[in-house]
Structure formats: C-alpha cells, structure tokens
N, C-alpha and C positions, 0 to 999 in steps of 0.2 A: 503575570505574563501579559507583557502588552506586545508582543510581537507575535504575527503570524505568519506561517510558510507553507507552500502548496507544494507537493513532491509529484510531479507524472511519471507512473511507469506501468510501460507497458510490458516489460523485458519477461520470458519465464523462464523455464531449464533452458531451452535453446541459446541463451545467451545471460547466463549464471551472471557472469560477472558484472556485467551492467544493471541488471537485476540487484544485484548484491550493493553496487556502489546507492543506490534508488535506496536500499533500507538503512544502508549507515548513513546518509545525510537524514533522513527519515527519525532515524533509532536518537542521534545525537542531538537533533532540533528539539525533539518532543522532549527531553530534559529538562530544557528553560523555557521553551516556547510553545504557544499553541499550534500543531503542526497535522494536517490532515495528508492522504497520498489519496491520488486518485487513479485506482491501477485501471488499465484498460487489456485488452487483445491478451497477448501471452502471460500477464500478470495471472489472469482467473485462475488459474492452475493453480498456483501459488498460496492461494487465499483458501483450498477445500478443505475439509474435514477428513474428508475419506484421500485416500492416495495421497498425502499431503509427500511429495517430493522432499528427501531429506538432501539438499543441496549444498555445498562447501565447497567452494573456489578456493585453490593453493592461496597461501597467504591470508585469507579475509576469515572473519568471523561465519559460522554457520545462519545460510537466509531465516530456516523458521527460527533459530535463535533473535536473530534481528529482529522478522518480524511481532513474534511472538515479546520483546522486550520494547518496544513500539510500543503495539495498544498498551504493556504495563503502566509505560512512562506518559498515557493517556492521549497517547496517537489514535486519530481518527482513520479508518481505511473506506474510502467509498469506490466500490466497484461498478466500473459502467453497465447499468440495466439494458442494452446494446448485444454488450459482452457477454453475458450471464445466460441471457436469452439465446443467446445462438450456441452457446455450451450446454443449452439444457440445465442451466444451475438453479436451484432455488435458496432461499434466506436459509434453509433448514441444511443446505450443504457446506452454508459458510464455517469457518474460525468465526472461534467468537472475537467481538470487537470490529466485525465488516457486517458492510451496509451496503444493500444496494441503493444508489444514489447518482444522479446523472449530473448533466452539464450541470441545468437548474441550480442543484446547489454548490457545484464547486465555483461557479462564475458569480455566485450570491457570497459564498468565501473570499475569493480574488476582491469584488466591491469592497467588501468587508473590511480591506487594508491588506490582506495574506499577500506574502511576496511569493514568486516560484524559485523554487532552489534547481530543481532536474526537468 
C-alpha cells in the first residue's frame, strides 16, 4: 500500500445519506489503500457502542455494516477530541477501531502524502 486517503465526515442520522456515501468511499479505499476518516460534529453518534443507530438509506449498503467493514479492511477512524468532549464521550464508549485523535494527527497524515477523497 503506497497510497493514502483522508475521508471527512461529519454527516450522522440527520443526513444518512451523505454520511453513508463518507463510509463507502471509506469502506472501498481501505481495501488497497491506507485510508483513515476523520469524523467530526454529527459523525460521533455513529461511532458509539451503546445506541449505535442501525441506519440504511434505500438503495446503499447498511452504515454500521460500512463502517464496521472499514476498520476490518484496516480503516483508521479518528474522532475529533472537540466533538467527543462536548457529547460527553469517552474512548470506553467508542466502537472498536476509533480513536480519539485531532487535527495534530490527521494534518501529520495529509503531510504524510494522504490525499482527501470527501
């Protein structure tokens, strides 16, 4: 894998479907490539343990299938420390395979050669 990609998304249930396009550019990158998402604002929701929203837009694949098949295919997910905080979330509420992790390191990724897909 010599290519990298940065996915942003902020989308959550309020707007599935953008949300949903964010995990299959996401889900299909991290196939060949090394690919991280950096969810922000309405993503958090998306990333918990508990209430994990089971979400499916007519036509698309189901999100926690997305992103639950993400981290498989060894997708990174760094949730902004920003967002987390203000939701009250801690590391012990995440999915596994999410990190809280901020600009710092996704702008040390971006350096790092990672292109943005979303």
């Amino acid at each position: 894998m010599t290519d990298k990609f940065l996915v942003n998304c902020s989308y959550g249930a309020a707007e599935a479907e953008k949300a949903t396009i964010a995990f299959i550019l996401a889900y299909t990158s991290a196939k060949e490539h090394e690919t991280a998402v950096f969810a922000t604002a309405g993503a958090t929701d998306l990333l918990l343990k508990k209430a994990r929203p089971d979400i499916r837009v007519d036509g698309y694949e189901s999100l926690s299938g997305l992103i639950d098949g993400f981290v498989e295919n060894g997708g990174k997910i760094w949730l902004c420390p920003a967002c987390a905080k203000a939701r009250g979330v801690s590391t012990d509420d995440l999915l596994p395979g999410v990190e809280i992790a901020g600009a710092p390191k996704t702008i040390a990724f971006l350096a790092s050669g990672a292109r943005t897909l979303a």
